[in-house]
Residue, then its C-alpha position, 0 to 999 in steps of 0.5 A: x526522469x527517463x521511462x527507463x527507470x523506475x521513476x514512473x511505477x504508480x503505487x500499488x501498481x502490482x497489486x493494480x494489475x492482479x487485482x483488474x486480472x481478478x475483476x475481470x471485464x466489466x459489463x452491465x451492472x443488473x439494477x438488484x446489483x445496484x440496488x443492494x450494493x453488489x461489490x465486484x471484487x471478488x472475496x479472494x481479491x478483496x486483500x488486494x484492494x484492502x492493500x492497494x488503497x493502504x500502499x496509495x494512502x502512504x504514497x500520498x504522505x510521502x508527496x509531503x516530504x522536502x525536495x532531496x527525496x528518491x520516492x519509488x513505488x511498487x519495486x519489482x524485485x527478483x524473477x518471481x513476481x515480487x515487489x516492495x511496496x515504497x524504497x526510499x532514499x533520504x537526501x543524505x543516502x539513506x535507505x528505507x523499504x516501505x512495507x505498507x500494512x492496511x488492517x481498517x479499524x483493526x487493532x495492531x500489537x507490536x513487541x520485540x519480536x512479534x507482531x499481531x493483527x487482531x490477535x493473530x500473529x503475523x510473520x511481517x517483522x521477519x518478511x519486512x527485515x528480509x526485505x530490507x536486507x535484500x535490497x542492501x544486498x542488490x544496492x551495495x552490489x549495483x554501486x560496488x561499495x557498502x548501502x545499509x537499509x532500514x526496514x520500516x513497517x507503514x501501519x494504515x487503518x489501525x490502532x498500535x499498541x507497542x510493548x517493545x521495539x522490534x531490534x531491525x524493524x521500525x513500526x511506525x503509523x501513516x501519522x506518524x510516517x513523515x516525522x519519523x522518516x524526518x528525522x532519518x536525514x542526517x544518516x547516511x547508506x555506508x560507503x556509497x555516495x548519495x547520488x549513487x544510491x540513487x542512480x542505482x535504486x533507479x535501474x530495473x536491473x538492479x532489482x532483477x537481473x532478467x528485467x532490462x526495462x521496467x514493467x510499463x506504468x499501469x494503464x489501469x489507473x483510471x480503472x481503479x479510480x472508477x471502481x474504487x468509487x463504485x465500491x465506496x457507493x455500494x458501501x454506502x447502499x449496504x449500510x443504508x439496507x442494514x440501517x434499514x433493517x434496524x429501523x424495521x424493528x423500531x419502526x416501518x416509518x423510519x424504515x420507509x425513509x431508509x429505503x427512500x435514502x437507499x434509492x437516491x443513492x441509486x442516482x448519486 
């Protein structure tokens, strides 16, 4: 693919970028810092990481689909810095927006016409419908002719419960993802041509009138893997502290071996 389009965009690539803003420089790690597992992300970026590593778990399965498949990651969309998380076109012309939802260990619940995240109602359905609405709008206006597209809800890291099919919105597991998306191949866009959607789903332009280019690839991608893999490390140091502390109770021995396991971490 030509770097003209938007073949080369990394996923989660705008969340990349916003959250190395927020990090900042690097420099010196203090050994306290390492010791009791400091995590570098500050909390107000902390739901960019959450969504970033969701957005690149999703990436991953789609690599997973047959040959025929358009894969677009990180679309920017209009003149505000917004973007889709995953556009998908399915061999036969299909289009689905991809709106990527990373809730670890979290308990989702899905109705009709709503949909809560431990307990607390979340505007996605309509944010997801919007989308999908939009980029039907900017693809049938890029091609000239008629391009439906399918809003889709990508969960990560939680559990479902579903008490009701949303009426333009499919909510589906990163489990569940590919044989759902599978099964989509046989619909067609409307009145465009497969390849046409493609070209046009392609083109920056056709996301944003003022984006003659795409935004280049990130650079930070090896920055992200060196950091993702300093935080699951310092994950691992602050549980290895707070069974320390448990232990503590029961007994300084097995504290005592809990803080030599905290240390090896150190060098690990």
């Amino acid at each position: 693919m030509s770097n003209s389009t938007l073949a080369n965009r990394v996923p989660g690539e705008s969340l990349m970028t916003a959250l190395h803003d927020a990090v900042g420089p690097e420099g010196p790690t203090s050994f306290a810092s390492r010791l009791f597992g400091h995590s570098r992300i500050p909390p107000a970026a902390r739901s960019w990481y959450v969504g970033l590593l969701g957005e690149q778990a999703v990436a991953e399965r789609l690599r997973r689909l047959p040959e025929g498949w358009l894969v677009l990651h990180s679309v920017p969309v209009g003149d505000r810095g917004s973007d889709i998380d995953h556009v998908l076109v399915s061999p036969s012309g299909c289009v689905l927006t991809l709106n990527t939802k990373h809730s670890p260990g979290g308990k989702v619940w899905v109705s009709s016409k709503a949909f809560l995240v431990n307990g607390q109602r979340q505007p996605y359905l309509r944010n997801s419908s919007h989308e999908a609405a939009r980029a039907a709008k900017l693809l049938s206006a890029a091609t000239g002719g008629t391009v439906d597209a399918l809003a889709v809800i990508v969960v990560v890291g939680a559990t479902v419960t579903n008490k009701g099919e949303p009426k333009d919105v499919a909510v589906v597991t990163i489990d569940q993802l590919l044989r759902f998306l599978t099964r989509t191949v046989s619909a067609s866009s409307g009145s465009v041509s497969p390849g046409a959607v493609r070209q046009a789903a392609l083109q920056p332009g056709t996301w944003a009138r003022s984006q003659t280019s795409p935004t280049p690839s990130t650079n930070y991608i090896q920055w992200f893997k060196n950091l993702r893999e300093r935080e699951r490390r310092a994950a691992r140091r602050r549980k290895a502290w707070v069974l320390g502390s448990l232990a503590v109770i029961v007994g300084l021995p097995a504290a005592v071996g809990v803080v030599t396991v905290v240390g090896a971490t150190l060098h690990g």
